[in-house]
C-alpha positions as CSV (number, residue, x, y, z in Angstrom):
1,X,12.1,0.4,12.7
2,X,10.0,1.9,15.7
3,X,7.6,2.9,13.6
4,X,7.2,-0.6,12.3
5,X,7.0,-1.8,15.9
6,X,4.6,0.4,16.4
7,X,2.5,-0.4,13.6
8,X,2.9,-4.5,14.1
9,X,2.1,-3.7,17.8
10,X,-1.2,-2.2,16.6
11,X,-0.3,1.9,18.0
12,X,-1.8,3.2,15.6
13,X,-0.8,6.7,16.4
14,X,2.8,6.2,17.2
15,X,2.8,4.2,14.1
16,X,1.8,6.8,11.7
17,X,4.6,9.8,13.7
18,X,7.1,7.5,13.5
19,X,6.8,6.5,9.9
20,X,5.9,10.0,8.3
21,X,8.7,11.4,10.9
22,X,11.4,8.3,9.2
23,X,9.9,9.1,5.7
24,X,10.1,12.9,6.1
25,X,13.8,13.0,7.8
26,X,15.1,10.0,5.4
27,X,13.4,10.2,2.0
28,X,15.6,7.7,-0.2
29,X,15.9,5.6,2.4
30,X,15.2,1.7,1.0
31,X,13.2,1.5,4.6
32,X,11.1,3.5,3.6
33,X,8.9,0.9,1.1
34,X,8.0,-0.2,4.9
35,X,6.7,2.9,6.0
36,X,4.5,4.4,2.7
37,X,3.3,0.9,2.6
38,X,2.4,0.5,6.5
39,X,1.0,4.5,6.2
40,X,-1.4,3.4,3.7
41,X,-2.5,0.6,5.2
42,X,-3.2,2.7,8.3
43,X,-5.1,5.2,5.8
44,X,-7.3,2.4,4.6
45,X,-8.2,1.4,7.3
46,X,-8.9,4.8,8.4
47,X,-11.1,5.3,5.1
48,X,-9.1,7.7,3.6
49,X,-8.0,6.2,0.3
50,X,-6.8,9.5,-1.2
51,X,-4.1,9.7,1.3
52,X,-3.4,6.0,1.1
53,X,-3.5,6.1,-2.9
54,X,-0.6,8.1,-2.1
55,X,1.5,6.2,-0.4
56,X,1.4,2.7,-1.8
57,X,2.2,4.6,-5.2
58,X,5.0,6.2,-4.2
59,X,6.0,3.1,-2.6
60,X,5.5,1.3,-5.7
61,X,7.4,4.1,-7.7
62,X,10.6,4.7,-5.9
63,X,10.8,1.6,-4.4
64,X,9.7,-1.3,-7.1
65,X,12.4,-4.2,-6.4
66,X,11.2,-3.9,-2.7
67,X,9.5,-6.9,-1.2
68,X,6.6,-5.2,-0.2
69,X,5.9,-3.9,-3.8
70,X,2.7,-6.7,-4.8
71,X,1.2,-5.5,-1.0
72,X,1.6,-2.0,-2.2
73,X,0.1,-2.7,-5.6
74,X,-2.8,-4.7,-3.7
75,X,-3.3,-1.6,-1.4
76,X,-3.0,0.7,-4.5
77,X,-5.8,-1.2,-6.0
78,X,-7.9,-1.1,-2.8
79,X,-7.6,2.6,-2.5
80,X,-8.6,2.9,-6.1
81,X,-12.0,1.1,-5.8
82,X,-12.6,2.8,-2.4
83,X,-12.5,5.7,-4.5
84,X,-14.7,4.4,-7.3
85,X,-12.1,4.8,-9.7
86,X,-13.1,1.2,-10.8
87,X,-11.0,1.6,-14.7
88,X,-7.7,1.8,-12.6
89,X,-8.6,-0.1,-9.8
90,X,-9.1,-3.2,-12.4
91,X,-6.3,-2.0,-14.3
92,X,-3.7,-2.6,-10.8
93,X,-5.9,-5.8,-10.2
94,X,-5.1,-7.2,-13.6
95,X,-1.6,-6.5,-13.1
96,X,-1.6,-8.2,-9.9
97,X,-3.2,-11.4,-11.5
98,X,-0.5,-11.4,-14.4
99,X,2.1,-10.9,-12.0
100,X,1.9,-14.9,-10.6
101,X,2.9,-13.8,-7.2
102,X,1.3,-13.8,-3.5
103,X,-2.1,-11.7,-4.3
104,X,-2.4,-13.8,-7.6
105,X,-5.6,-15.6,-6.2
106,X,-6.9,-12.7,-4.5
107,X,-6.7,-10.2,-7.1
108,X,-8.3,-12.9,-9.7
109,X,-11.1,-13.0,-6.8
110,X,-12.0,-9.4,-7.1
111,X,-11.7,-9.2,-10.9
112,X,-14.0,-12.5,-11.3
113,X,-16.8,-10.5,-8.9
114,X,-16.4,-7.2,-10.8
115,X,-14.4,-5.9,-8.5
């Protein structure tokens, strides 16, 4: 959970060696939808959607009943059309706007402006 701390306190860099350290030492951990899905929002906003494509997948993957799972799907899509891979990016957006959850609205918003 320091790494989380880390991450909601904004240390960027203690954030991202506490979570791949958590993720690297604990693997199956449940705790660890928190940190693939914190690392790749650090990667995106480090402009490096490869390496947050990823994460939020594997988040999304081996952790799907988590409650971070439509944030990792929003950041999956994200990475995707920072990429220009604009067929999967709408594909993960479309499933976001089926889904009738939190990113509903938002992901309606970037398939209604061509992503």
């Amino acid at each position: 959970r320091s790494g989380e701390a880390a991450y909601l306190a904004g240390d960027r860099s203690k954030a991202r060696r506490q979570l791949q350290s958590f993720f690297q030492q604990h693997p199956d951990d449940p705790l660890n939808a928190f940190a693939l899905c914190y690392l790749g929002r650090l990667e995106l906003d480090e402009r490096q959607p490869q390496a947050a494509q990823r994460h939020f997948a594997a988040a999304v993957a081996r952790f799907p009943q988590s409650a971070l799972v439509d944030q990792c799907q929003w950041g999956l899509a994200e990475a995707q059309a920072q990429q220009n891979h604009l067929d999967e990016a709408y594909g993960t957006y479309k499933l976001l706007a089926d889904a009738r959850g939190r990113y509903t609205e938002y992901a309606l918003l970037r398939l209604a402006a061509g992503l």
